[in-house]
Residue frames relative to the residue before (quaternion, step in Angstrom):
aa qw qx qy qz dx dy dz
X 1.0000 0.0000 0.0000 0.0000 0.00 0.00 0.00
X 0.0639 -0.7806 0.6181 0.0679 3.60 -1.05 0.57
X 0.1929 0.8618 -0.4644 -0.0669 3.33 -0.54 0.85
X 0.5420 -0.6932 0.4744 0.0252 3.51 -1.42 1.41
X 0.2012 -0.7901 0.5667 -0.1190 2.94 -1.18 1.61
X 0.0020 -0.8357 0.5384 0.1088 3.72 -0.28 0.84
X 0.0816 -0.5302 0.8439 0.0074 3.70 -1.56 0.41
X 0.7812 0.3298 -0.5096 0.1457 2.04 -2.92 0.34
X 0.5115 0.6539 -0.4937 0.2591 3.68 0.84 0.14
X 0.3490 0.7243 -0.5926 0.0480 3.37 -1.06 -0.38
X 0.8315 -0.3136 0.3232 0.3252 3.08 -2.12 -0.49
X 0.2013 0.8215 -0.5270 0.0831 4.03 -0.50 0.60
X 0.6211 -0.6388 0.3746 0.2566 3.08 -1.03 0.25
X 0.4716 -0.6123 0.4254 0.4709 4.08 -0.61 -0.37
X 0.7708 0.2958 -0.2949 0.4810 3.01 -0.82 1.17
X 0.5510 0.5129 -0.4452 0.4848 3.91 1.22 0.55
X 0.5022 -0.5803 0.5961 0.2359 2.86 -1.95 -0.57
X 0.0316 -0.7713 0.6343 0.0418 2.91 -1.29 0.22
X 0.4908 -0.7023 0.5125 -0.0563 3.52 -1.21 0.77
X 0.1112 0.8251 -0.5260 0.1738 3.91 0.84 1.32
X 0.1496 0.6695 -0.7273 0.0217 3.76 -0.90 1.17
X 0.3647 -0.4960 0.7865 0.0495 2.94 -2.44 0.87
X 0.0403 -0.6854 0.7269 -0.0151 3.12 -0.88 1.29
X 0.4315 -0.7346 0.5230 0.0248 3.56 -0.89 1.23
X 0.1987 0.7366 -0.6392 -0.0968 3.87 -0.97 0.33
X 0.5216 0.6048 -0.4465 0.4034 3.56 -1.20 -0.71
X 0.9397 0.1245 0.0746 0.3096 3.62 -0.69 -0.65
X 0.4421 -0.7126 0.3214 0.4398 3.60 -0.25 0.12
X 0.6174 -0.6635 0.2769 0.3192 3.41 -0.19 1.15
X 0.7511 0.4095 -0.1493 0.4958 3.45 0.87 -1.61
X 0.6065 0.6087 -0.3922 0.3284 3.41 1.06 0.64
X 0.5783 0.3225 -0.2246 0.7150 3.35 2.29 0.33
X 0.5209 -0.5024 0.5857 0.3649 2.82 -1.90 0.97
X 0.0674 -0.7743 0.5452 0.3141 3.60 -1.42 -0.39
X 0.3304 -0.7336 0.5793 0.1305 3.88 -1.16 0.74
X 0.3197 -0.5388 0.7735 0.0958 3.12 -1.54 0.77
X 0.1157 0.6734 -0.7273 0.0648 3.74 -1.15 1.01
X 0.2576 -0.7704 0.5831 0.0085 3.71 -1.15 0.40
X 0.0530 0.7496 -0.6551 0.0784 4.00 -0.54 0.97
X 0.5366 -0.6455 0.5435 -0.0049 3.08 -0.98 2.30
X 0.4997 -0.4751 0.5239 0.5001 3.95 -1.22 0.29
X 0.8982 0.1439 -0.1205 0.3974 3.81 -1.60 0.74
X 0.6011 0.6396 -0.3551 0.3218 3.57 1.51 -0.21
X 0.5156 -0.4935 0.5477 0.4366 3.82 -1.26 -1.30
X 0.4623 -0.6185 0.5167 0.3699 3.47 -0.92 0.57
X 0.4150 -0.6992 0.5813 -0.0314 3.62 -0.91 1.89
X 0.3279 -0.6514 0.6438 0.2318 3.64 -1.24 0.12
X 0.2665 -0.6433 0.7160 0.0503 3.51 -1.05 1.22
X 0.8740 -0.0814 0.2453 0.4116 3.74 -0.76 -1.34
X 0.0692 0.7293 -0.6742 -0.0938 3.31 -1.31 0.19
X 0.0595 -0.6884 0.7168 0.0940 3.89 -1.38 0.53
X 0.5193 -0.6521 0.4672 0.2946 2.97 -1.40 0.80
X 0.6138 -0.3605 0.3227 0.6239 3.94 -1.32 -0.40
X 0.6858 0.4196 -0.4228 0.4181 4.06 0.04 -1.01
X 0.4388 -0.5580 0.5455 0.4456 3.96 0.34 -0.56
X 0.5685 0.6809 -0.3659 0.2817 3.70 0.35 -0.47
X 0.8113 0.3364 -0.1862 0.4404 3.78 1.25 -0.36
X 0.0508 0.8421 -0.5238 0.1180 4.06 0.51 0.76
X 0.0697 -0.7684 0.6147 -0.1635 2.66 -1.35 1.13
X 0.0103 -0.8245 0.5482 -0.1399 3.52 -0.76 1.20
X 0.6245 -0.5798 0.4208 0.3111 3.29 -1.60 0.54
X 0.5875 -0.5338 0.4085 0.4506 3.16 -1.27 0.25
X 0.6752 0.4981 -0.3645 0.4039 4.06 1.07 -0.85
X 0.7169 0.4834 -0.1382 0.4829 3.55 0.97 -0.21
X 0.6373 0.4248 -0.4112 0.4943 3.71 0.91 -0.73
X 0.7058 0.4053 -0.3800 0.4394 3.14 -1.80 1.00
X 0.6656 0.2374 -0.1936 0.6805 3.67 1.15 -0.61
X 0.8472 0.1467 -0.2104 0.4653 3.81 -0.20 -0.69
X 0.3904 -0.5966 0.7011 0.0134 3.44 -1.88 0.74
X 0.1412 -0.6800 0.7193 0.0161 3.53 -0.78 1.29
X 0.1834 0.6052 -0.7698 0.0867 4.10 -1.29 0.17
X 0.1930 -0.6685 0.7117 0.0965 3.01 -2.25 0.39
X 0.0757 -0.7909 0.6011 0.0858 3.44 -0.68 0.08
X 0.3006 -0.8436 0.4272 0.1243 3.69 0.42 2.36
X 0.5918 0.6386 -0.3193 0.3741 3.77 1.67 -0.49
X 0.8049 0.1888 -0.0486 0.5604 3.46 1.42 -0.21
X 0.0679 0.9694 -0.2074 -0.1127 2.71 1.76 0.53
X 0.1637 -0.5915 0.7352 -0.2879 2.55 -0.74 2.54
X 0.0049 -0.5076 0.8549 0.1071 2.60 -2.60 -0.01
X 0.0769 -0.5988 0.7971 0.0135 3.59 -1.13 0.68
X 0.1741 -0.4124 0.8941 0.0099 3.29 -2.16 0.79
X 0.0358 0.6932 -0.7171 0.0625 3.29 -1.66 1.59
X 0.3383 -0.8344 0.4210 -0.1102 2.62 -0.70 1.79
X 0.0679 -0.8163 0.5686 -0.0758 3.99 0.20 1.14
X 0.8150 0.3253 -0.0652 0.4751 3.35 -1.56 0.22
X 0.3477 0.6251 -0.6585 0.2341 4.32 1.13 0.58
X 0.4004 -0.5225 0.7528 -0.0040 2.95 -2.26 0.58
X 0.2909 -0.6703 0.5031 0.4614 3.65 -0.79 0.18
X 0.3993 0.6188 -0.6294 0.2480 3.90 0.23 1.08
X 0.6647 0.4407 -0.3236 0.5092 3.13 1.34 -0.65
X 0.4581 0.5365 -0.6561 0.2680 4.25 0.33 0.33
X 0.2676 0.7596 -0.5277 0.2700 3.37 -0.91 0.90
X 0.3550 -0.6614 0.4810 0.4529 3.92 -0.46 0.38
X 0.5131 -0.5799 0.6265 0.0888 3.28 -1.63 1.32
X 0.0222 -0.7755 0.6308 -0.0109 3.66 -0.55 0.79
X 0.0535 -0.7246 0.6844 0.0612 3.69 -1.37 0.59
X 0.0622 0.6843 -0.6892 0.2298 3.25 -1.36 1.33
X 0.3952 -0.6296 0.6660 -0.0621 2.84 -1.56 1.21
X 0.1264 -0.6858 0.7165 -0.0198 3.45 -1.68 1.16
X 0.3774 -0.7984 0.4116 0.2252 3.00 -1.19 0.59
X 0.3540 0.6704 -0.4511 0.4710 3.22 2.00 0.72
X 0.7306 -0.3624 0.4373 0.3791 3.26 -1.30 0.18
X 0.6686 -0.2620 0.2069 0.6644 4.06 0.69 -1.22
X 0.0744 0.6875 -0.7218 0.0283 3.48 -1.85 0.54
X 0.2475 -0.7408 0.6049 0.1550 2.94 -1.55 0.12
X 0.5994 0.4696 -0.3966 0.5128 3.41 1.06 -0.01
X 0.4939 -0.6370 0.4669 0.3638 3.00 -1.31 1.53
X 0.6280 0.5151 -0.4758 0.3376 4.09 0.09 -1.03
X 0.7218 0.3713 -0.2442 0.5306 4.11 1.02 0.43
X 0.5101 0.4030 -0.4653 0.6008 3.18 1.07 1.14
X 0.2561 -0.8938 0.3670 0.0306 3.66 -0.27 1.13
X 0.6536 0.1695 -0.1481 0.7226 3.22 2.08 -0.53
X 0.1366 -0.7999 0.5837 0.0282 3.20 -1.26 0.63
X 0.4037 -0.7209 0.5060 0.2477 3.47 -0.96 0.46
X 0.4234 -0.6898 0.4341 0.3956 4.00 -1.17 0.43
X 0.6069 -0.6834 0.2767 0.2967 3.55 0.64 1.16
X 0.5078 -0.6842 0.5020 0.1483 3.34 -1.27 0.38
X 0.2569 -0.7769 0.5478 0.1739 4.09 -0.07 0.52
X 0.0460 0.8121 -0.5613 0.1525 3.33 -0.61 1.90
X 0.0834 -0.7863 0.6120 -0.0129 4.09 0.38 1.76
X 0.0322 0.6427 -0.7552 -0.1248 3.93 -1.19 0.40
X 0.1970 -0.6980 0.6846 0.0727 3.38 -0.86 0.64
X 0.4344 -0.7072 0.5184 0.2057 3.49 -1.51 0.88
């Protein structure tokens, strides 16, 4: 079992940052890719990011790449998605989840999930 812990959400304005980590326990961390997914008021849960287990392979959406940064650090196992440049398109809960593939993006291949994190940007 691996289970997942987000922080760093909150209230911000348009045009800040913000800082989201997943601190991992249970399992050996570097033995899952980990995703960043994200579910808007009234929407579906969306893919944001994925890194692989080595850090070395990222991957992002087309609404998000250029503005947000996914990393992990397997020594403390964390992951953090920094997020730069929000809009209120991006207020939405912030989920973290882990696969035991190398990388995915589809949520049905992320096997543990975290109880998400509550990110609001107001204009």
């Amino acid at each position: 079992q691996v289970q997942l812990v987000e922080s760093g959400g909150g209230l911000v304005e348009a045009g800040d940052s913000l800082m989201l980590s997943c601190v991992s326990s249970g399992r050996t961390f570097s033995d899952y890719g980990v995703g960043w997914f994200r579910q808007g008021p009234g929407k579906g849960r969306d893919f944001v990011a994925v890194i692989n287990r080595s850090g070395r392979s990222l991957y992002y959406s087309k609404s998000v790449k250029g503005r947000f940064t996914i990393s992990r650090d397997n020594a403390k196992n964390t992951a953090y998605l920094r997020m730069n440049s929000l809009n209120p398109g991006d207020t939405a809960v912030y989920y973290c989840a882990a696969t035991s593939r190398d990388v995915a993006t589809a949520m049905p291949d992320f096997e543990y999930w975290g109880q998400g994190t509550q990110v609001t940007v107001s204009s």
